[in-house]
MARVEXTI-579085 format. One line per 8 residues: number of its first residue (from 0); for each residue x, y, z of N, C-alpha, C, O. Coordinates in Angstrom, 2 decimals, always signed. Each point is the difference from the previous one (the first is absolute). Layout:
NUM> X:Y:Z:X:Y:Z:X:Y:Z:X:Y:Z ~ ...
This chain:
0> +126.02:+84.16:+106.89:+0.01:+1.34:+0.56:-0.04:-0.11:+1.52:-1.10:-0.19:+0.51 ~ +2.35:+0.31:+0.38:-0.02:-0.38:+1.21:-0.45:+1.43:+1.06:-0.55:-0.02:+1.10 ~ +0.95:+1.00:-1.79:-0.75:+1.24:+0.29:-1.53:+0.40:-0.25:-0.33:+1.16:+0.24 ~ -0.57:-2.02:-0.70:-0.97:+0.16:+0.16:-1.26:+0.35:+1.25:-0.02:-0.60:+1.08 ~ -0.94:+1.62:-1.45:-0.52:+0.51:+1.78:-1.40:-0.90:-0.70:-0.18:-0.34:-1.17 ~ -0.45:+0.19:+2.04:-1.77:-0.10:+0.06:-1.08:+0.79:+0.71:-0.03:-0.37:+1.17 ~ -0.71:+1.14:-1.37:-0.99:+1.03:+0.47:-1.34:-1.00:+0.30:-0.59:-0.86:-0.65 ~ +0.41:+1.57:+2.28:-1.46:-0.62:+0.20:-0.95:+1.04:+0.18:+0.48:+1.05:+0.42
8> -1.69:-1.05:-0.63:-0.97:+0.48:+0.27:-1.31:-0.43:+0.67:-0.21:-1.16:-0.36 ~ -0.75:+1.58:+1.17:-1.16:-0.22:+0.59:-0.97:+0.79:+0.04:+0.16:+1.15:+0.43 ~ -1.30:-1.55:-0.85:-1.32:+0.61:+0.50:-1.08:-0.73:-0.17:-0.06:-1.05:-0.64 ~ -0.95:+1.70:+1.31:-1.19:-0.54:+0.54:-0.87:+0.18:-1.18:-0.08:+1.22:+0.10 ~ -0.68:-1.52:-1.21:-0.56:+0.10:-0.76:-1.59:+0.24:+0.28:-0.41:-0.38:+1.10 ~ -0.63:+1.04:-2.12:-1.18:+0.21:+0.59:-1.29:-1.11:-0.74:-1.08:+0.20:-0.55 ~ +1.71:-1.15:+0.81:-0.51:-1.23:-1.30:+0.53:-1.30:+0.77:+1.01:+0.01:+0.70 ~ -1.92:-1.27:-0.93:+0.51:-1.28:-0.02:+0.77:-0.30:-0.98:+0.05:+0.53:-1.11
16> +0.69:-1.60:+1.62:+1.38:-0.19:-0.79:-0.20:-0.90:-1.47:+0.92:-0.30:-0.76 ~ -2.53:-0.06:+0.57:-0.14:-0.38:-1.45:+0.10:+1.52:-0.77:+0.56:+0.33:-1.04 ~ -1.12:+0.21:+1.72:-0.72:+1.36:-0.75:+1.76:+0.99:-0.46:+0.35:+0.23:-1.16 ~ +0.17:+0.05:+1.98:+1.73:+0.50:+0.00:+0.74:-1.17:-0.59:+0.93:+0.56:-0.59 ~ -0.80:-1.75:+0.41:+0.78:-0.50:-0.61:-0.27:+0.35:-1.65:+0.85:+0.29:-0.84 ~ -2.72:-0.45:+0.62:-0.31:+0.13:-1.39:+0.69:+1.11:-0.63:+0.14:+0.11:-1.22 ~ +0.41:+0.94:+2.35:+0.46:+1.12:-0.86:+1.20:+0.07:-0.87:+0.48:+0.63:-0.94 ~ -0.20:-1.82:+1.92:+1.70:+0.03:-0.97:+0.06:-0.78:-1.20:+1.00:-0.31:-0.64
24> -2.59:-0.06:+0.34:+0.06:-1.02:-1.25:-0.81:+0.89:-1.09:+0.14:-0.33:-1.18 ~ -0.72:+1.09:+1.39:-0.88:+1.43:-0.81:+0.81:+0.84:-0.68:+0.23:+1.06:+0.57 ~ +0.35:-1.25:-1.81:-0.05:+1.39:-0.67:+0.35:+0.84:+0.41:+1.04:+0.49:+0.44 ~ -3.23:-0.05:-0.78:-0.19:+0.98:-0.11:+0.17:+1.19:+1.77:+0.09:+1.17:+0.37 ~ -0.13:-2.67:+0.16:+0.41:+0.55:+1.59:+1.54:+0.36:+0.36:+0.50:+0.70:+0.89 ~ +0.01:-1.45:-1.91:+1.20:+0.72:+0.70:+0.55:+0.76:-0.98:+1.07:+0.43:+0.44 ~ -1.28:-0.02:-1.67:-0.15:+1.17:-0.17:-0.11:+1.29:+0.49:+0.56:+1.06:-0.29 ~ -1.43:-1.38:+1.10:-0.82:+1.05:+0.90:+1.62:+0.24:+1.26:+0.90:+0.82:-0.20
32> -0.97:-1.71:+1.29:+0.61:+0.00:+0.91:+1.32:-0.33:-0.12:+0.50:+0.41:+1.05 ~ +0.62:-1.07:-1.91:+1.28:-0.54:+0.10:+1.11:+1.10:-0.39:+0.03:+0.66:-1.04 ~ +0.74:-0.62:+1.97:+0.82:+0.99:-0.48:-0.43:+1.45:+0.97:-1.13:+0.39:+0.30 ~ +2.17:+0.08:-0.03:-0.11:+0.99:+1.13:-0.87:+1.56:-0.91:+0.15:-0.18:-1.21 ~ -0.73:+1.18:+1.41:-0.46:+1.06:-0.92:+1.67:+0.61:+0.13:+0.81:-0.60:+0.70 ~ -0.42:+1.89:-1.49:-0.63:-0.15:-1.22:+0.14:-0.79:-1.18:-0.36:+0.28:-1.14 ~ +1.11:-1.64:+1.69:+0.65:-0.75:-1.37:-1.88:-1.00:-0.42:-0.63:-0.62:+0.85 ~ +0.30:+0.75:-1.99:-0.41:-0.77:-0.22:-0.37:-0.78:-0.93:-0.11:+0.52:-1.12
40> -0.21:-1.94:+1.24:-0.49:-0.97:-0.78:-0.24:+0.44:-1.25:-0.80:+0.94:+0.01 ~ +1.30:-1.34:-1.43:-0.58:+0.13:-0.96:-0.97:-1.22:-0.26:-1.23:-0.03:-0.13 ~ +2.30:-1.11:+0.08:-0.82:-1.25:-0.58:+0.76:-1.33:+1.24:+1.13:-0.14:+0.47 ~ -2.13:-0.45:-0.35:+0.14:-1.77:+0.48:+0.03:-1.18:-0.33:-1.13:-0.39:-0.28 ~ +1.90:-0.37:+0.16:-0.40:-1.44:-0.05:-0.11:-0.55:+1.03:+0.73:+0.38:+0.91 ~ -1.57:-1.34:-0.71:-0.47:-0.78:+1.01:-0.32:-1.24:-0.62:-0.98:+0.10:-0.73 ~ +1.72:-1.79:+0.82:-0.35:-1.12:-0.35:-0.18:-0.58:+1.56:+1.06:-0.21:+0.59 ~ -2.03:+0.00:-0.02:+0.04:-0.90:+1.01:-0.31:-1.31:+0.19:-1.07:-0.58:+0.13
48> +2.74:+0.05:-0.13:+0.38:-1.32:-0.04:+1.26:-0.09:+0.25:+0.73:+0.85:-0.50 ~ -0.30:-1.67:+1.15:+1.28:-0.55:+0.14:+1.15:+0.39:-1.22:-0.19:-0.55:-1.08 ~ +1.04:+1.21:+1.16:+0.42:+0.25:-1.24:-0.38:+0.82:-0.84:+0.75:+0.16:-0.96 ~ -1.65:+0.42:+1.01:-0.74:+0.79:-0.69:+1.03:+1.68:+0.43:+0.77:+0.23:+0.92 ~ -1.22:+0.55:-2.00:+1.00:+1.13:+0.18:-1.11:+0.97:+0.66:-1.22:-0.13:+0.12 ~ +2.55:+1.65:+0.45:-1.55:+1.41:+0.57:+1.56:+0.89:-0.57:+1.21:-0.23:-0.05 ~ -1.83:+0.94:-0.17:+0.24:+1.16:-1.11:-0.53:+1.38:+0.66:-1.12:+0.23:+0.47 ~ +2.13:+0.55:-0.58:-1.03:+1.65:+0.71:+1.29:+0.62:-1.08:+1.22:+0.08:+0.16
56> -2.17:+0.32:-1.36:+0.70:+1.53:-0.54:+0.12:+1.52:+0.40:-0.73:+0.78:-0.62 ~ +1.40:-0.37:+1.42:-0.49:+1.43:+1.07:+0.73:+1.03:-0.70:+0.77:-0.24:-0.93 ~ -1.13:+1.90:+1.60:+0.55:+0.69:-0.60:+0.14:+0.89:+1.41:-0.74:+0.80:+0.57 ~ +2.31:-1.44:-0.27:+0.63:+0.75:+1.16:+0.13:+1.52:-0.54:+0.76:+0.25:-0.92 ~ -1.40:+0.56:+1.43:+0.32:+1.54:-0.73:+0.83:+0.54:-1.14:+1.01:+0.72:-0.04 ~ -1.80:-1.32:-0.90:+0.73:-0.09:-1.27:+0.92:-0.73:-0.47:+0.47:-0.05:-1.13 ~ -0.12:-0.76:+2.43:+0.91:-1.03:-1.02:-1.02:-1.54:-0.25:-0.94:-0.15:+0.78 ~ +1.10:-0.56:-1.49:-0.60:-1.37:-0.06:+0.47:-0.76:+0.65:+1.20:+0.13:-0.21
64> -1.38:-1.09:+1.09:+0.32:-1.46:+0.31:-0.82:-0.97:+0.06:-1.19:+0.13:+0.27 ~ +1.88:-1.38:-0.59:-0.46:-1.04:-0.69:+0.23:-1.06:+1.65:+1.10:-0.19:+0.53 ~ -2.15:-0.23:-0.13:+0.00:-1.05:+1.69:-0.42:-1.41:-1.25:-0.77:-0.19:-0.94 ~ +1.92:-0.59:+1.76:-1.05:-1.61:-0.59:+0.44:-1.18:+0.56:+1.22:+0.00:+0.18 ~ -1.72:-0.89:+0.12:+0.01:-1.16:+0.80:-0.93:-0.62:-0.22:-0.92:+0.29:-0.77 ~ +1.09:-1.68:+1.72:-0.68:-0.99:-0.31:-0.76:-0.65:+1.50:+0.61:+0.17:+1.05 ~ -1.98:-0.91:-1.07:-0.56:-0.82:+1.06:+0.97:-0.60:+0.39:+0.91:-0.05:-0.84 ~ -0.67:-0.56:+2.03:+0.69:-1.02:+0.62:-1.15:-0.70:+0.79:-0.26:-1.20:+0.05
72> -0.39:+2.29:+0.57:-1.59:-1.02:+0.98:-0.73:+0.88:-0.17:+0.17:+1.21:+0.13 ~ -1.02:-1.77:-0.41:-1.59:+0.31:-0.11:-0.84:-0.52:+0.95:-0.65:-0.98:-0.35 ~ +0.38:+1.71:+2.34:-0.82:-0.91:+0.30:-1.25:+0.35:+0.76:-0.13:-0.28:+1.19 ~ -0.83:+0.94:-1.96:-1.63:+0.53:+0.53:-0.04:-0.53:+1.10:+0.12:-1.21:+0.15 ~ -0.30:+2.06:+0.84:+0.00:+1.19:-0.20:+1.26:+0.51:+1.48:-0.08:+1.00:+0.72 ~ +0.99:-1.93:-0.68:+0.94:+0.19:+0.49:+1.44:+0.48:+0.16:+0.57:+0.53:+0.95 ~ -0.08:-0.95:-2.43:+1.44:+0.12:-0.30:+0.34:+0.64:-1.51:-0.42:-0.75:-0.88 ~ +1.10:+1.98:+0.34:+0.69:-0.06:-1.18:+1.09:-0.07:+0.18:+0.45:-0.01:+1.14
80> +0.39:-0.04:-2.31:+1.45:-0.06:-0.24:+0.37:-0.55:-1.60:-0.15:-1.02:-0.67 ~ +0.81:+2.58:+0.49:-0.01:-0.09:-1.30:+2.22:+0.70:+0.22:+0.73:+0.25:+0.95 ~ -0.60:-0.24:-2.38:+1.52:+0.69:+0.03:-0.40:+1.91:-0.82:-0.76:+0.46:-0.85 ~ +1.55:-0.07:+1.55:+0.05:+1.44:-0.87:+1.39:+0.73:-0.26:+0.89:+0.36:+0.78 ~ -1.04:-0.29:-2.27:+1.33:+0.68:-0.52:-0.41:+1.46:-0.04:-1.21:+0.23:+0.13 ~ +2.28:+1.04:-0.33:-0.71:+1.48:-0.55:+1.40:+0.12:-0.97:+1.19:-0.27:+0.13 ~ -2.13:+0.87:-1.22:+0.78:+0.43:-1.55:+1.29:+1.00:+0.65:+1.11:+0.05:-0.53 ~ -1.35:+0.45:+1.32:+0.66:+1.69:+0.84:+1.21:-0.79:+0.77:+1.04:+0.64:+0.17
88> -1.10:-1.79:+0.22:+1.27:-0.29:+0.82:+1.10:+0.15:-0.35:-0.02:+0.09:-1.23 ~ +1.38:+0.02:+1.74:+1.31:-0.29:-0.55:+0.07:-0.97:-0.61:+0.67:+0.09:-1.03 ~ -1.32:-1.49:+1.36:+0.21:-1.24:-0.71:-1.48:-0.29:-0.19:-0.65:-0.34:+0.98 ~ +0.10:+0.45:-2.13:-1.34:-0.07:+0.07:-0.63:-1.67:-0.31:-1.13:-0.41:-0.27 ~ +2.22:-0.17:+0.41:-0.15:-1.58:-0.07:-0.02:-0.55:+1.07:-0.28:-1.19:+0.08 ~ +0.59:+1.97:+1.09:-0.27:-0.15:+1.88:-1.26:-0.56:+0.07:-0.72:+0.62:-0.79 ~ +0.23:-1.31:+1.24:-1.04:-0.51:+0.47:-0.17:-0.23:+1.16:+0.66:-0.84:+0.61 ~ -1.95:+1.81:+0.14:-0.25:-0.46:+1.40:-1.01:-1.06:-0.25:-0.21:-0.75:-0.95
96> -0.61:+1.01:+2.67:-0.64:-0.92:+0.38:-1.40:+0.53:+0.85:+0.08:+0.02:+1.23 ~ -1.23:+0.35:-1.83:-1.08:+0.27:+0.61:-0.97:-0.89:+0.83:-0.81:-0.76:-0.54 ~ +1.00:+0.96:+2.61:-1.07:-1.44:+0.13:-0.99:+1.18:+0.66:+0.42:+1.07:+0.42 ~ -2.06:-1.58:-0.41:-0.95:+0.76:-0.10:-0.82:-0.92:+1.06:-0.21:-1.18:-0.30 ~ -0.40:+1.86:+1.90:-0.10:-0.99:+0.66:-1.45:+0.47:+0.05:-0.13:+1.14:-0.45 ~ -1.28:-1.88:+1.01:-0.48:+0.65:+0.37:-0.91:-0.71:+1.12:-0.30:-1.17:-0.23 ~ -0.15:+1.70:+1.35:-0.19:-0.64:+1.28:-1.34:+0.76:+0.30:-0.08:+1.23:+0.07 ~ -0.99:-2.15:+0.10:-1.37:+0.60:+0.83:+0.64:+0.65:+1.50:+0.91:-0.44:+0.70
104> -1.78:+1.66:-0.52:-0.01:+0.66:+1.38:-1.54:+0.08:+0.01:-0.73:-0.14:-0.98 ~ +0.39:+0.39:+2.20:-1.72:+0.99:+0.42:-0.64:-0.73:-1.17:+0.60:-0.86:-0.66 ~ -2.00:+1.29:+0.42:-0.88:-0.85:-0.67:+0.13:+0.48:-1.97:-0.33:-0.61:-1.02 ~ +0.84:+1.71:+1.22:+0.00:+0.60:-1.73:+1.18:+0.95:+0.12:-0.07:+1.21:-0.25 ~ +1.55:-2.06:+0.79:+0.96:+0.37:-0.70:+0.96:-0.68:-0.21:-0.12:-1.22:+0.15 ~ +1.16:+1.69:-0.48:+1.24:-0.88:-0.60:+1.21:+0.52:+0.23:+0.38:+1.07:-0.47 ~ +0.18:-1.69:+1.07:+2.09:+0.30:+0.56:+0.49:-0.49:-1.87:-0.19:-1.06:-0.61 ~ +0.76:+2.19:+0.24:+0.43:-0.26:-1.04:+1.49:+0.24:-0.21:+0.24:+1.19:-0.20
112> +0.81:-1.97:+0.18:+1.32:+0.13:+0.13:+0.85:-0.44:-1.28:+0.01:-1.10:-0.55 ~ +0.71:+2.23:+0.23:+1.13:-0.52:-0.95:+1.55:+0.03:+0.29:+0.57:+0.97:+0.51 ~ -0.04:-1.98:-0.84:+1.38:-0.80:+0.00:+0.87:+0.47:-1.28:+0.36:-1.08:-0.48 ~ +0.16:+2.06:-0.28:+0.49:+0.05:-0.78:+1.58:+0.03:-0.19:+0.70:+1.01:+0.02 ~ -0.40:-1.96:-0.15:+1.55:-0.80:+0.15:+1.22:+0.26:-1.22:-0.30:+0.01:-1.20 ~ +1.31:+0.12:+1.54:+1.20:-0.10:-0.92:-0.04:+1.06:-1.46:+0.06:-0.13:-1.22 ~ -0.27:+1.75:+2.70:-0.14:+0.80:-0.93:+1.34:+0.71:-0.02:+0.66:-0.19:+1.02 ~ -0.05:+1.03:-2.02:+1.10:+0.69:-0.03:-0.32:+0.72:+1.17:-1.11:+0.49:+0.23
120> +2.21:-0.45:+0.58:+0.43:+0.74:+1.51:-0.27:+1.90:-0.67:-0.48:+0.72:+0.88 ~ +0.61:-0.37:-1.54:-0.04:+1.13:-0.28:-1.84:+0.09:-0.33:-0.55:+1.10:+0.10 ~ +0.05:-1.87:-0.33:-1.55:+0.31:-0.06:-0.68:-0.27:+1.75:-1.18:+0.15:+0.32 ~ +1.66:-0.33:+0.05:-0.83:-0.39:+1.28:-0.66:+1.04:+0.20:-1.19:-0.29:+0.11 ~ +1.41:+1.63:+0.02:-0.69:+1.26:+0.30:-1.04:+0.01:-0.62:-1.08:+0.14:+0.57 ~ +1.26:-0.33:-2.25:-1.26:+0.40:-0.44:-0.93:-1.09:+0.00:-1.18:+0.35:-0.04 ~ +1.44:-1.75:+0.07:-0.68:-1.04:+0.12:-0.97:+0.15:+1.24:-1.20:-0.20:-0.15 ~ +1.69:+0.54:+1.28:-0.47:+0.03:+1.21:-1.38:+1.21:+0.19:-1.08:-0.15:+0.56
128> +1.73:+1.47:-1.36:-0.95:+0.43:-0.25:-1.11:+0.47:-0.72:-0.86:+0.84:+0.25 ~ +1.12:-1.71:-1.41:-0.46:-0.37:-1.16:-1.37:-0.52:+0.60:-1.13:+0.46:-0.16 ~ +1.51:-1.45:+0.82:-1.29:-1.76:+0.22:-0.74:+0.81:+1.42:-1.04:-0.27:+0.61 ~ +2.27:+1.61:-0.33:-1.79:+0.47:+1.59:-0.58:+0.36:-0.91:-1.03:-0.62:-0.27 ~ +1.48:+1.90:-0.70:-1.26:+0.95:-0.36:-0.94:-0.85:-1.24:-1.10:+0.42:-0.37 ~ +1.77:-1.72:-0.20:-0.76:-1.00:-0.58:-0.75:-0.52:+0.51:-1.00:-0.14:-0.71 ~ +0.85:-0.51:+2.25:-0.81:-0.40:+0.81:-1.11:+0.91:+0.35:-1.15:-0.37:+0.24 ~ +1.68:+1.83:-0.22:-1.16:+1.02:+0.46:-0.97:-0.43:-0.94:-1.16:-0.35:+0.19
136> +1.88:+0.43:-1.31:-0.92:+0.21:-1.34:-1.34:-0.77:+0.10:-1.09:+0.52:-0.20 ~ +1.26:-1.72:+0.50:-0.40:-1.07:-0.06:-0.91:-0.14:+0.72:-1.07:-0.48:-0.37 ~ +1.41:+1.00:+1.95:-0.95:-0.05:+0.57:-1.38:+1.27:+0.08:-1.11:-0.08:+0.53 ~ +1.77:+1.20:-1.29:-1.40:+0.95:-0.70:-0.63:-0.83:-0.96:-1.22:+0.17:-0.09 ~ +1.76:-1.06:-0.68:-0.88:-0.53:-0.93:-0.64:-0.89:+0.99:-1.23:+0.02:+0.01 ~ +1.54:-0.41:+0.41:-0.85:-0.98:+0.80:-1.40:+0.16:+0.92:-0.90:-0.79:+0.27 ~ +1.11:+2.04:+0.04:-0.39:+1.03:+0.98:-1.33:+0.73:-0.50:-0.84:+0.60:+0.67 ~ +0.91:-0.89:-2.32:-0.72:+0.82:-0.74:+0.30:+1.10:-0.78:-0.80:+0.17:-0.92
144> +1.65:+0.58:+0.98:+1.15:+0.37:-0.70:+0.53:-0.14:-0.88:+0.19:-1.13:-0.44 ~ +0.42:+2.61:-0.39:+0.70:-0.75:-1.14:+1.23:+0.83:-0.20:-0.29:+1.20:-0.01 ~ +1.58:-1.42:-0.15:+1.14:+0.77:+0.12:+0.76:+0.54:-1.29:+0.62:-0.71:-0.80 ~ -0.72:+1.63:+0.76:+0.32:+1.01:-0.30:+1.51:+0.69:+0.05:+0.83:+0.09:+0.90 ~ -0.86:+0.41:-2.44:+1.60:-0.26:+0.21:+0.55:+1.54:-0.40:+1.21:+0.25:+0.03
């Protein structure tokens, strides 16, 4: 796919970067936070391991989609990177590429950046603004907070 775009994102998190990385390995946490409101999370898988699959069953406003991919790195409390397909694509056998960075700032927070690569050129919009108001999310949970959809 030589037309492929990649979306970045940034923010400052309200957590050390063990504490924000754990989120992306929780469930029941990202349950809570993954996925922009009002689409949300039904169910997760989460295997964390190399190879291991993540799974998000959502319910984009009534329709279902099926996200799934696999670890590529696993590295506490620094690095993810996993692949992500969506059931909803034109070619739903497309496979991107999720990298998940995360960098100490100040004494209790975290630069948290995602790399999401070799997505259909026609999703870039919503990808882009998919992963801010996902990041918001994230950082109310973090914050103490809980989001609401």
């Amino acid at each position: 796919m030589n037309d492929a775009v990649t979306v970045r994102v940034r923010r400052v998190m309200p957590a050390v970067p063990e504490v924000v990385f754990d989120q992306w390995l929780d469930p029941e946490s990202l349950e809570e936070w993954m996925c922009p409101n009002p689409v949300r999370v039904l169910d997760v898988t989460v295997e964390p391991r190399i190879g291991g699959s993540v799974r998000f069953d959502v319910d984009a406003s009534g329709t279902r989609v099926l996200i799934t991919g696999q670890f590529l790195t696993i590295d506490r409390p620094k690095l993810l990177r996993f692949t992500w397909s969506n059931s909803n694509w034109p070619d739903p056998t497309v496979s991107s590429v999720v990298n998940v960075a995360f960098e100490p700032v100040g004494d209790e927070e975290t630069l948290m950046s995602i790399e999401h690569s070799l997505l259909p050129p026609e999703e870039f919009d919503s990808f882009h603004n998919g992963w801010t108001l996902t990041f918001d999310q994230l950082a109310a949970v973090l914050d103490g907070g809980r989001c609401t959809g």
